[in-house]
RODO-2510 file (C-alpha; in nm, 4 decimals, decimal comma):
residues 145
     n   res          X          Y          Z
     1     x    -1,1383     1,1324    -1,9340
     2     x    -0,7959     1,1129    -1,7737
     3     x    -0,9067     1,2356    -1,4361
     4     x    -1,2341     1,0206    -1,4170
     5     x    -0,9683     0,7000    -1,4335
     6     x    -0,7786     0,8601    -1,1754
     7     x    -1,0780     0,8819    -0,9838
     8     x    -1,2035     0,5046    -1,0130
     9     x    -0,8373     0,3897    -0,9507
    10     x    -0,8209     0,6362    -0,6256
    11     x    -1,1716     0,4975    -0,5236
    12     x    -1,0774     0,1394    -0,5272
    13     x    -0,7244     0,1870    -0,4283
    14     x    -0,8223     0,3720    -0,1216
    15     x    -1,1180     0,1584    -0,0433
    16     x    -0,8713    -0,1467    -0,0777
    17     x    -0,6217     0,0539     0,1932
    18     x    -0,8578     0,1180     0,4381
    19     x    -1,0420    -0,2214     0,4402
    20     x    -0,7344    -0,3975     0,4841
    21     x    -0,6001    -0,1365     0,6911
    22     x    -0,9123    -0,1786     0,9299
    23     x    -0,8559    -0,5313     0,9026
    24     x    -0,5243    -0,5286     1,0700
    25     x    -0,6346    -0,3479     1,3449
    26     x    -0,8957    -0,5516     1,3915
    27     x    -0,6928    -0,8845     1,3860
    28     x    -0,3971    -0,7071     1,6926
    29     x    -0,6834    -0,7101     1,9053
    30     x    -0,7752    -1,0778     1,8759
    31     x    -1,1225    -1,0292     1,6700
    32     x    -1,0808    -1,3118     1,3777
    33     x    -1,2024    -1,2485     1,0370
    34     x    -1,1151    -1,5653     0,8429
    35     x    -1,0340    -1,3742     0,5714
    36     x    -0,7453    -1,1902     0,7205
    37     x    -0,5781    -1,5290     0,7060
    38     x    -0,6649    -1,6107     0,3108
    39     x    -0,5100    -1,2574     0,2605
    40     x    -0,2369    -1,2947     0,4824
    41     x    -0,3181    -0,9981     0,6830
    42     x    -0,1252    -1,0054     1,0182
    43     x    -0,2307    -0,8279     1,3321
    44     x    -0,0632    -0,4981     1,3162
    45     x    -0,1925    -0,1373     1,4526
    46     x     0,0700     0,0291     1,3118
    47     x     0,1183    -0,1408     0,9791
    48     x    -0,2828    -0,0785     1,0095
    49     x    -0,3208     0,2674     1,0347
    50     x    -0,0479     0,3591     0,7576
    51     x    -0,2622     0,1479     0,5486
    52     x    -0,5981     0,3668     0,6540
    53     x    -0,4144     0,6909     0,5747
    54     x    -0,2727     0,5540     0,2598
    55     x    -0,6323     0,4861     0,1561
    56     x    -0,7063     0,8574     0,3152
    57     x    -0,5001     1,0245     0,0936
    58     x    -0,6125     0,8119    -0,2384
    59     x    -0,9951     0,8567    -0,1017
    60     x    -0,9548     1,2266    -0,0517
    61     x    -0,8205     1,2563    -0,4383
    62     x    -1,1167     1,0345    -0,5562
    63     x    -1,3684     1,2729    -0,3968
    64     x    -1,1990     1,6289    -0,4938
    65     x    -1,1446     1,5277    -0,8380
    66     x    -1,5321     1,3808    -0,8649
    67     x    -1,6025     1,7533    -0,7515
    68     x    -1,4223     1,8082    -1,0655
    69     x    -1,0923     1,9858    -0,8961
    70     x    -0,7897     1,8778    -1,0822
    71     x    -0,5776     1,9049    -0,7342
    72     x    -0,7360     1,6123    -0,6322
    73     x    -0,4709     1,4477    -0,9112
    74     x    -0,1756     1,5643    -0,6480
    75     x    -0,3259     1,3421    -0,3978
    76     x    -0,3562     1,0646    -0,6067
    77     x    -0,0033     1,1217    -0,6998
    78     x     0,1000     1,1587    -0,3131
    79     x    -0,0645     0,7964    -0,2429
    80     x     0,0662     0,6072    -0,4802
    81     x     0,3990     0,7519    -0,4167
    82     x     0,3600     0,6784    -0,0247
    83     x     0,2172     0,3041    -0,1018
    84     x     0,5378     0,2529    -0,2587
    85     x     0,7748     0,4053    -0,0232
    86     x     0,5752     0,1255     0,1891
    87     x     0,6048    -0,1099    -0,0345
    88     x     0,9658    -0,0691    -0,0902
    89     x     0,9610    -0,1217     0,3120
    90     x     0,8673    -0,4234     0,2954
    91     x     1,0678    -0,5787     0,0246
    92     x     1,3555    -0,4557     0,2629
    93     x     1,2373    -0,6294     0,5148
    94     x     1,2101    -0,9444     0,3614
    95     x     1,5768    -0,8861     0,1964
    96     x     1,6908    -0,8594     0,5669
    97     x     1,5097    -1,1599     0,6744
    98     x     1,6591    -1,3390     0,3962
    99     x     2,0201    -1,2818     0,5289
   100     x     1,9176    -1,3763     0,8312
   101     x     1,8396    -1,7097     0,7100
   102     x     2,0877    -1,8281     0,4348
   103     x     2,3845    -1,5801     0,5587
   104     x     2,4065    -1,4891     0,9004
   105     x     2,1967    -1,8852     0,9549
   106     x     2,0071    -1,7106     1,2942
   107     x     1,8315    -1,9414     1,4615
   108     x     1,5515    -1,7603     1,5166
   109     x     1,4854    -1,7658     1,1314
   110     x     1,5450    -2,1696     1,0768
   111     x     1,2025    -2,1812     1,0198
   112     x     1,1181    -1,8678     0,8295
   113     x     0,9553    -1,8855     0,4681
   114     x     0,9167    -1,5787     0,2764
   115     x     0,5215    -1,6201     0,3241
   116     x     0,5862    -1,4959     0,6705
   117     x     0,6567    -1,1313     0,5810
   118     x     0,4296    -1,1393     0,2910
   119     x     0,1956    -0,7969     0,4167
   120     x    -0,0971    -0,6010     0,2514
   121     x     0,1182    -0,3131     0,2125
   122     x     0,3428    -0,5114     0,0101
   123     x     0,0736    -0,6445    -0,1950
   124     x    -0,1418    -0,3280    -0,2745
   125     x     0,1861    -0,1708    -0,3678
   126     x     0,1807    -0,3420    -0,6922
   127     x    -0,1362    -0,1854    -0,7606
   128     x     0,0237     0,1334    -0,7389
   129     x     0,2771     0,0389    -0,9268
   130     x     0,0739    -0,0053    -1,1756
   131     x    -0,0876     0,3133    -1,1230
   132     x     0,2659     0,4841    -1,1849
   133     x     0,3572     0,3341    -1,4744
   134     x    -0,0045     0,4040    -1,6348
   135     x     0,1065     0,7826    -1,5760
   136     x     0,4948     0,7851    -1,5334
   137     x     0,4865     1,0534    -1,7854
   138     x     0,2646     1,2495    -1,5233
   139     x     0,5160     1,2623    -1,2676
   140     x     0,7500     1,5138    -1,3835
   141     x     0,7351     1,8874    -1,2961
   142     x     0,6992     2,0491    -1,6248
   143     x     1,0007     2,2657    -1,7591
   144     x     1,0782     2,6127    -1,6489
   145     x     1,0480     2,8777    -1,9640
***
C-alpha cells in the first residue's frame, strides 16, 4: 500500500514537472499560454528542462514501481530530493535579490517585488516537501549489523 502512494504522488508530481516544465519552454520562445501568467511561469529553457527531467525522474519511479519493482521507490526518492535542491535554489535567489533591494539599495532592484522571482520550481518544491516529510523516516540507509 506504501508503494502504490508513492506511485500516485510520482505520477502527479512528475506530470506537474513536465507540464510546467514544457510550459517554460514554450513561453522563451514567444508562444503565449495565458496560463503561464496565472501561474507565474516565466520564459526559461533552462529553468524548463530541469523541470522536464525532474518530472523524468518522478515519472520513471511511477512506472517501475506500477510494474511492481520496489527500485522504482529510489527514483522517487532521487526527485524529490533534486526538486528540493531546486527549490532551495530559488529561495537563494530571492534571499540575494532581497539584499539587493533593502541592503546594497541597487537600482536595478528599486522596483523589484518578491512576485518577480516567484518560479514553478519553487512552487512544486513544496509538494515535495511534503512528499519528504510523509516518508522522512524512509530516507535513512538502514544500520550496518
Amino acid at each position: 500500500m506504501a508503494n502504490k502512494n508513492k506511485m500516485f504522488f510520482a505520477l502527479a508530481a512528475g506530470i506537474l514537472y513536465v507540464l510546467f516544465g514544457c510550459m517554460q519552454i514554450v513561453e522563451q520562445f514567444g508562444i503565449k499560454t495565458g496560463l503561464a501568467e496565472l501561474l507565474l511561469i516565466p520564459g526559461d529553457i533552462f529553468g524548463g528542462l530541469c523541470l522536464v527531467v525532474i518530472g523524468a525522474v518522478f515519472l520513471y519511479g511511477a512506472k517501475e514501481l506500477n510494474s511492481g519493482m520496489n527500485m522504482g521507490v529510489s527514483y522517487v526518492y532521487v526527485g524529490i530530493l533534486m526538486s528540493l535542491v531546486f527549490m532551495a535554489v530559488y529561495v537563494l535567489i530571492i534571499g540575494a535579490s532581497l539584499l539587493e533591494v533593502y541592503l546594497i539599495q541597487n537600482e536595478d532592484y528599486l522596483e523589484w517585488r518578491i512576485i518577480d522571482d516567484i518560479r514553478p520550481g519553487l512552487y512544486l518544491g513544496f509538494l515535495s516537501l511534503a512528499g519528504y516529510v510523509a516518508w522522512r523516516g524512509r530516507f535513512s540507509l538502514p544500520a550496518a549489523k
